[in-house]
C-alpha positions as CSV (number, residue, x, y, z in Angstrom):
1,X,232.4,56.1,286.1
2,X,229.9,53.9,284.2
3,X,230.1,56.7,280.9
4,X,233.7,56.3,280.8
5,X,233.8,52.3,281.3
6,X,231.3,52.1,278.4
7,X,233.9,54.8,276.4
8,X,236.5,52.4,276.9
9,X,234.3,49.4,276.0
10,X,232.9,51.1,272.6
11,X,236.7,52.5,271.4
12,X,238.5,49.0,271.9
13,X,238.2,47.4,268.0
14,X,238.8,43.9,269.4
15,X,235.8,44.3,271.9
16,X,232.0,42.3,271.3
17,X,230.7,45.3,271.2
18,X,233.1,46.0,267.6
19,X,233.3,42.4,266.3
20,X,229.8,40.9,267.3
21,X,227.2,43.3,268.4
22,X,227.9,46.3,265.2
23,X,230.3,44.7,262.6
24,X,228.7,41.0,262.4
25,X,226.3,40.7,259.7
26,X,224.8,37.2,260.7
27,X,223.3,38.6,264.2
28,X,220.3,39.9,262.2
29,X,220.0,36.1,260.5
30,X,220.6,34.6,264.0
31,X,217.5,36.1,264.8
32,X,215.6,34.9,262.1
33,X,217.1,31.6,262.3
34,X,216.9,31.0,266.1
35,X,212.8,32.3,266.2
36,X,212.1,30.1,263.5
37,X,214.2,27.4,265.4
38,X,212.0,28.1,268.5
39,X,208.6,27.8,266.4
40,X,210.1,24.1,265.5
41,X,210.8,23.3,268.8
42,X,207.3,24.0,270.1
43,X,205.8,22.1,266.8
44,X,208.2,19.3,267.7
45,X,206.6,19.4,271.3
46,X,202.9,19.7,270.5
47,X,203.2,16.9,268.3
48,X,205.1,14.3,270.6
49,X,207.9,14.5,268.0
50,X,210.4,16.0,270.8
51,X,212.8,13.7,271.5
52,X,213.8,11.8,275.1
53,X,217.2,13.4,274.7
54,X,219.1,16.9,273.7
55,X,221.1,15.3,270.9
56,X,219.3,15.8,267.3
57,X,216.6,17.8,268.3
58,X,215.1,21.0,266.8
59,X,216.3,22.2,270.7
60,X,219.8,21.1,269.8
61,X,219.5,23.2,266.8
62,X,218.2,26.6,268.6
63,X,221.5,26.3,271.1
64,X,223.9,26.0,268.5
65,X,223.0,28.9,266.7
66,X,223.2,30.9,270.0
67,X,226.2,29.5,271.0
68,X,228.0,30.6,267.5
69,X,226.9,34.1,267.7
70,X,230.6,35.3,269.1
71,X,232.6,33.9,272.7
72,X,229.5,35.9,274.5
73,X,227.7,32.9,274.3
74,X,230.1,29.9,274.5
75,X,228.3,27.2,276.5
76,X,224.7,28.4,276.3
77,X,224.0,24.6,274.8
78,X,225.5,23.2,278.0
79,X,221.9,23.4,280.4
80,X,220.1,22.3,278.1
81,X,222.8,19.0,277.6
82,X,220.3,15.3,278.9
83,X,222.8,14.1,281.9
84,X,221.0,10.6,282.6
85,X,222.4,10.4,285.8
86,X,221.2,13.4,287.2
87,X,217.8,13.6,285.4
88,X,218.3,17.2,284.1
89,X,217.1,19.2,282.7
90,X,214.0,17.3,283.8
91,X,212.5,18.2,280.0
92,X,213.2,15.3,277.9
93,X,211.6,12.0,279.7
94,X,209.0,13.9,282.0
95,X,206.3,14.3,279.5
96,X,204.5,16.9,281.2
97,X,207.6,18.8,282.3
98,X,207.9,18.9,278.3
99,X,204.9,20.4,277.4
100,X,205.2,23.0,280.2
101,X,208.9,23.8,278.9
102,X,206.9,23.6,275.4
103,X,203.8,26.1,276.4
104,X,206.4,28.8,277.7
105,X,208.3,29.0,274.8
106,X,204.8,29.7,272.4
107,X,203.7,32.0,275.0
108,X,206.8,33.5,275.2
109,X,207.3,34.2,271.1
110,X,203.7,35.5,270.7
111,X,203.8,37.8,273.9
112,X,204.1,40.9,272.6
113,X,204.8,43.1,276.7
114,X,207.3,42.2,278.8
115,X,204.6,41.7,281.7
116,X,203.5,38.9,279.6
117,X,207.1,37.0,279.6
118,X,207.8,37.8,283.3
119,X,204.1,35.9,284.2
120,X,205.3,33.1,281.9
121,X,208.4,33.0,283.4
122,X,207.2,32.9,287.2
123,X,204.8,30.0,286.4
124,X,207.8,28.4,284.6
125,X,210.1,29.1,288.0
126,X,207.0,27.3,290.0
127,X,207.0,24.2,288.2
128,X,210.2,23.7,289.9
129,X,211.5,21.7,286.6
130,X,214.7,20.2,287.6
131,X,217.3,21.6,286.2
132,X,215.7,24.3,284.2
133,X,216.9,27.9,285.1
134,X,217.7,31.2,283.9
135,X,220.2,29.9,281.5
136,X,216.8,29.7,278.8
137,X,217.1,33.5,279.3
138,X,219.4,33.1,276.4
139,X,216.8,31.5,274.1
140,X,214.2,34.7,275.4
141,X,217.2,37.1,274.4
142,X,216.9,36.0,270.8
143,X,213.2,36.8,270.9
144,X,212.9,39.7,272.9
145,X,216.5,41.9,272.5
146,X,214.9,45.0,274.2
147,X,213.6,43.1,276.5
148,X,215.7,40.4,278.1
149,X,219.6,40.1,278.6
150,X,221.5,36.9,278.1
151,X,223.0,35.1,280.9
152,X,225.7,33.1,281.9
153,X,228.3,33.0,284.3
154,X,230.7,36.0,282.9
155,X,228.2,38.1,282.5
156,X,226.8,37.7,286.0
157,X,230.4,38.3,287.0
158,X,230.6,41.4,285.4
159,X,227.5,42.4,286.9
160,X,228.5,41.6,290.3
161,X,231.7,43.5,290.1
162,X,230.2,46.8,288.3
163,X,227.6,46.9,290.9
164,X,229.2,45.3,294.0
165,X,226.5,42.6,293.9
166,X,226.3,38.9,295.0
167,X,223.8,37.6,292.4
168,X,223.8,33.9,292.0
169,X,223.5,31.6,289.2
170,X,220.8,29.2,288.5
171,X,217.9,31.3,290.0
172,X,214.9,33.2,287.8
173,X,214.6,35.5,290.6
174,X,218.5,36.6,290.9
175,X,217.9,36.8,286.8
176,X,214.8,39.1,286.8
177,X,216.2,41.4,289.6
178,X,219.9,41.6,287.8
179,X,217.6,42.7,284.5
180,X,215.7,45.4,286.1
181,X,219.2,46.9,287.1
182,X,220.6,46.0,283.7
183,X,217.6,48.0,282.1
184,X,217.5,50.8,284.5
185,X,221.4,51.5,283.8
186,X,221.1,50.7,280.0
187,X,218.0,53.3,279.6
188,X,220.1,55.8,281.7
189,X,223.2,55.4,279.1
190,X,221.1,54.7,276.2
191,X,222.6,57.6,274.2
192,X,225.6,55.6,274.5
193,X,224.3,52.1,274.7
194,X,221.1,50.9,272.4
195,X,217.7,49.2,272.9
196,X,219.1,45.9,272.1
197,X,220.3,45.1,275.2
198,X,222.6,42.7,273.6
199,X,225.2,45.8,273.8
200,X,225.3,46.5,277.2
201,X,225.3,42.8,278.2
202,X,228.8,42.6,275.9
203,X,230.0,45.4,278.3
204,X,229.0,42.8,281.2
205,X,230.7,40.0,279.5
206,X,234.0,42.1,278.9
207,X,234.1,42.9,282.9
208,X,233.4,39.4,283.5
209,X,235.9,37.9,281.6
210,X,238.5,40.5,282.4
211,X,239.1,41.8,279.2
212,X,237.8,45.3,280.0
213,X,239.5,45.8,283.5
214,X,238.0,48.6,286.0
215,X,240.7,51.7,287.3
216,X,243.7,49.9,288.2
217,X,244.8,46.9,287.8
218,X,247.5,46.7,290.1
219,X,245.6,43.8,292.2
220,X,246.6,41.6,290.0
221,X,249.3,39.3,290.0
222,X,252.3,38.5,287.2
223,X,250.2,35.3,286.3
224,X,246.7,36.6,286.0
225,X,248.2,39.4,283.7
226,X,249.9,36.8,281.9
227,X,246.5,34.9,281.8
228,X,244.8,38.0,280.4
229,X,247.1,38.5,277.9
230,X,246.7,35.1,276.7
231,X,243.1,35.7,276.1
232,X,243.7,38.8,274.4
233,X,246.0,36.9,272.1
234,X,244.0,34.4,271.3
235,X,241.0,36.9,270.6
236,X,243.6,38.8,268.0
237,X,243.9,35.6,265.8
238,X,240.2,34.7,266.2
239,X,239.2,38.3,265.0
240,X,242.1,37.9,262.3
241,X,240.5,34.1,261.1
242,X,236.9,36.0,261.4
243,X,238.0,38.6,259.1
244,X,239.4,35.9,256.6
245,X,236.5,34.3,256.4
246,X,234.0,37.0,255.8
247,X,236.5,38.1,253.0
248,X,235.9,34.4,251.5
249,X,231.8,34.7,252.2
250,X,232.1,38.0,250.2
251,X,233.9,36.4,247.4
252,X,231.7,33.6,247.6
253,X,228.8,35.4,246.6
254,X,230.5,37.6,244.3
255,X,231.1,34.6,242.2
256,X,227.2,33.7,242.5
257,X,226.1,36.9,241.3
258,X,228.1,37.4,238.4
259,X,227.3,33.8,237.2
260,X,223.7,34.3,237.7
261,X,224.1,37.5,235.5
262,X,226.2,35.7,233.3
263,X,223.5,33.1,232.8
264,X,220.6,35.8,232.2
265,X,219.2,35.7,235.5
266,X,218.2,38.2,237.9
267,X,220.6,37.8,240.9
268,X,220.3,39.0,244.5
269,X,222.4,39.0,247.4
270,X,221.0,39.1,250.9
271,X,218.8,42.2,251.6
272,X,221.2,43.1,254.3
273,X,224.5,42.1,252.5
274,X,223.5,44.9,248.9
275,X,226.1,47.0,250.6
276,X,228.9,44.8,250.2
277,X,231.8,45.2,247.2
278,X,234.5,42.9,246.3
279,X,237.4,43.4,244.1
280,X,235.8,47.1,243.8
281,X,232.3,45.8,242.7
282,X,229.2,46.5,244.8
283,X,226.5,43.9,245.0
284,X,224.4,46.6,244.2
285,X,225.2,46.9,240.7
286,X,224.9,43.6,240.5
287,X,221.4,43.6,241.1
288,X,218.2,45.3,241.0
289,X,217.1,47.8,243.3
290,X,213.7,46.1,243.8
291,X,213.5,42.8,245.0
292,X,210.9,40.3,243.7
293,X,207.3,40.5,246.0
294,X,207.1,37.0,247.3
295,X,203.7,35.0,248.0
296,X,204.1,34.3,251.1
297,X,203.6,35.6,255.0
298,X,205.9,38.4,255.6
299,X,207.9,36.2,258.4
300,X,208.7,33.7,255.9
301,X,209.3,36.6,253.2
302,X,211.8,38.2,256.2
303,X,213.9,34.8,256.2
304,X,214.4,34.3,252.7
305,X,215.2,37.5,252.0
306,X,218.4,36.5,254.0
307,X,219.5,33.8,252.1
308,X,222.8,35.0,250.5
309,X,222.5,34.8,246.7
310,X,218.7,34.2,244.9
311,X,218.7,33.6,240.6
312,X,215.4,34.8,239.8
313,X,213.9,34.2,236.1
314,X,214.1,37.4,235.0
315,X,211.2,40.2,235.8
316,X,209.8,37.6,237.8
317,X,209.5,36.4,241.4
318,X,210.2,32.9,240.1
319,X,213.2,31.5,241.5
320,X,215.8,29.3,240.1
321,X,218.1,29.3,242.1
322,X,219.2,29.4,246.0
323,X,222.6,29.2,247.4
324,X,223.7,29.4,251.2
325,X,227.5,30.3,251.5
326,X,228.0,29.4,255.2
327,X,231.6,29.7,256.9
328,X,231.8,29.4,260.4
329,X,228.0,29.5,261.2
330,X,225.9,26.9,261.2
331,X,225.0,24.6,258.3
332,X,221.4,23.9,259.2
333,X,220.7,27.2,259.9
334,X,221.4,28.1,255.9
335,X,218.9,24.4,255.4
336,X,216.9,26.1,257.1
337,X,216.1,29.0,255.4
338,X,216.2,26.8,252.0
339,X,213.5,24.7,253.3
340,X,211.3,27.6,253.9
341,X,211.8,28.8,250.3
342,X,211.1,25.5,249.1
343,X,207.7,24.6,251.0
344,X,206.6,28.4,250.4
345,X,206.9,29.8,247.4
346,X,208.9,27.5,245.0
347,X,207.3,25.3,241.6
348,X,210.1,22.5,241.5
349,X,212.3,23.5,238.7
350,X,214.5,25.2,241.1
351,X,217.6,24.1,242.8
352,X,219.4,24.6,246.1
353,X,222.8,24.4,247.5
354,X,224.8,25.3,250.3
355,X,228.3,26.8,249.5
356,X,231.2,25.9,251.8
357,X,234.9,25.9,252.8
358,X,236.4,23.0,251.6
359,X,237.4,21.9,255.5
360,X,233.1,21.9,256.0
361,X,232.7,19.2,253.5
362,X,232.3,16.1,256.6
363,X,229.6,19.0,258.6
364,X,227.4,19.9,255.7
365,X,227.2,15.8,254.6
366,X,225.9,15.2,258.7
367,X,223.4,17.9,258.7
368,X,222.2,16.8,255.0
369,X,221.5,12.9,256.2
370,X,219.5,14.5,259.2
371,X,216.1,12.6,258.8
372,X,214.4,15.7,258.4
373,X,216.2,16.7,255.3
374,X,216.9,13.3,254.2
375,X,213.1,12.5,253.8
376,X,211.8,15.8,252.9
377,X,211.2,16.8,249.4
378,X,213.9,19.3,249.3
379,X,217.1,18.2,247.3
380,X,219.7,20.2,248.8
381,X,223.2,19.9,246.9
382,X,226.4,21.6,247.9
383,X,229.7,23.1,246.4
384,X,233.2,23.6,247.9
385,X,234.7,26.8,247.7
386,X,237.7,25.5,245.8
387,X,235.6,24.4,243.2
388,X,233.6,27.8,242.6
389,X,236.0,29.6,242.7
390,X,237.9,27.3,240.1
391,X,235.0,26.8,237.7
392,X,234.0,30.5,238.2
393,X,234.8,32.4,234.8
394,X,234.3,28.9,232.6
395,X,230.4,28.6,234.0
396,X,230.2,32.0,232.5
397,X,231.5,31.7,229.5
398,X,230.1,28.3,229.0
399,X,227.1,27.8,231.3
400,X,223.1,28.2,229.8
401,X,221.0,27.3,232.7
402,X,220.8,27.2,235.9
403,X,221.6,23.3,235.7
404,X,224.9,23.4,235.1
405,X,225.8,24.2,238.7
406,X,225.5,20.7,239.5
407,X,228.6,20.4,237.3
408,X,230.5,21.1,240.0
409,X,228.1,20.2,242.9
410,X,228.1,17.2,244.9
């Protein structure tokens, strides 16, 4: 039964298993993004520079990279949300609650077996932190894939109903005895499934929602039908304004590469993105085969590697140039991965921007008067998409340095 559920699961295009965990390019810089994010956090922590409350902190940041990666999960940020009132999560103005949250999360990123995790997270459980559950299994997801399943509410549904369980929400030992099912069944398909367990957790998601519906579904009335097919609907434009987008990201850094080639540079697109064509170009004849060796640890090598377009002098490893096209993801995570170029490798001639759709233009002006960007040393500019797409062909023709992108920069 299971093979044929996953069948259907895999062979429905509008699916998370089809439009997040295979066709999504940013997953793999999620990952990046969010461990880095996590390092911050604990920094933050172990230097008493963690805030008293969720909003504006390098937590805040973590949860709403996780939250963007596709509807799976939508409302991960929401635990971790300061309610006054309550006191909870009991992280933010209990000091030593906040070091312990702090001392899980560094254990937890340098653990390299899932014994170590499942001690850290049974000391964590017997803190009794108010507040703090099995919802942080979404931040151990991100660090761990082969390890650790996400959680939230429709995917313990799914679970339940695929396994006639009565798992509960909010408790670590409900979580780690769902995941040892969760793995079991996953390494038993795994011809089908993969080692990220991201996959079969989408299947879990799909079930829970009721978007992928087991045997019949007769039991259901004329207004839960109606209800589904809303969903579906709405999932059909989302997919359709997802594809519209990527299309615009694409074209984006198109633009970016032929200018830098215009312009005498040598231009890269993101190590992962050299596959991509537009208007019957591949990047990859729009750049070398090699990429520049960097001076810097391989992590930090790893992350900028992602950043979407590089100008390089050429024959060097001397970058000019760095751009960040973001659409719907977030802003600070593409910051983020500027910053690290800048405080690794770069000499100060260079120049940085973020790319965006005209509609972003209030978001990326927030995220650049964060304090931590606003005082740093990084100059981070940005350019609408209107404009690059205007100015495109004249930079060409006319441009001689990589300067005269702040013609059109704000």
């Amino acid at each position: 039964m299971i093979k044929e559920i996953i069948h259907q699961y895999k062979i429905d295009s509008q699916s998370v298993f089809n439009t997040w965990f295979i066709e999504n390019e940013t997953r793999l810089k999620a990952f990046r993004s969010i461990r880095r994010g996590v390092l911050n956090v604990v920094d933050d922590i172990k230097n008493d520079k963690f805030p008293n409350d969720f909003k504006g902190s390098s937590l805040e940041f973590v949860l709403s990279v996780i939250t963007e990666q596709k509807e799976v999960f939508e409302g991960a940020s929401h635990p971790f949300y300061w309610k006054p009132k309550m006191r909870i999560p009991d992280i933010y103005e209990n000091q030593n609650n906040k070091k312990a949250f702090g001392q899980f999360l560094h254990n937890c990123i340098k653990a390299s077996k899932e014994t170590q995790i499942i001690e850290e997270i049974i000391i964590l459980d017997n803190l009794k932190i108010k507040g703090l559950g099995p919802s942080v299994a979404n931040i151990l997801y991100f660090l761990h894939p082969t390890l650790f399943p996400p959680f939230n509410t429709a995917i313990l549904k799914g679970f339940n109903y695929l396994f006639k369980d009565k798992k509960k929400l909010g408790s670590w030992n409900e979580y780690l005895n769902m995941r040892q099912v969760i793995i079991d069944t996953n390494n038993k398909h795994l011809d089908l499934l993969s080692n990220d367990l991201g996959s079969i957790s989408g299947l879990l998601y799909e079930i829970g929602v009721q978007r992928l519906l087991l045997g019949s579904d007769e039991y259901l009335s004329e207004m839960e039908r109606g209800k589904i097919e809303k969903k579906m609907e709405k999932r059909r434009a989302e997919i359709a304004d997802e594809h519209r987008e990527e299309n615009l990201h694409t074209q984006m850094q198109y633009h970016l590469l032929k200018i830098g080639n215009a312009l005498g540079f040598d231009a890269f697109p993101a190590i992962n993105d050299k596959s991509k064509n537009y208007n019957g170009t591949n990047f990859s004849f729009l750049s070398k085969a090699d990429f520049p060796s960097l001076q810097c640890d391989k992590e930090t090598e790893n992350t900028i590697k992602l950043i979407d377009v590089l100008w390089f002098k050429k024959n060097t490893n001397c970058v000019m140039a760095a751009f960040e096209v973001e659409k719907s993801t977030s802003i600070y995570s593409g910051i983020l991965r500027l910053s690290d170029l800048h405080y690794s490798i770069t000499k100060g001639d260079e120049t940085f921007y973020i790319v965006i759709p005209d509609s972003r233009e209030k978001d990326v002006k927030f995220q650049l008067q964060r304090p931590s960007i606003k005082n740093s040393s990084i100059n981070i500019k940005y350019i609408l998409f209107s404009d690059l797409n205007k100015y495109c062909d004249a930079i060409c023709l006319l441009g001689d340095t990589h300067l005269v992108m702040d013609k059109i920069a704000k």
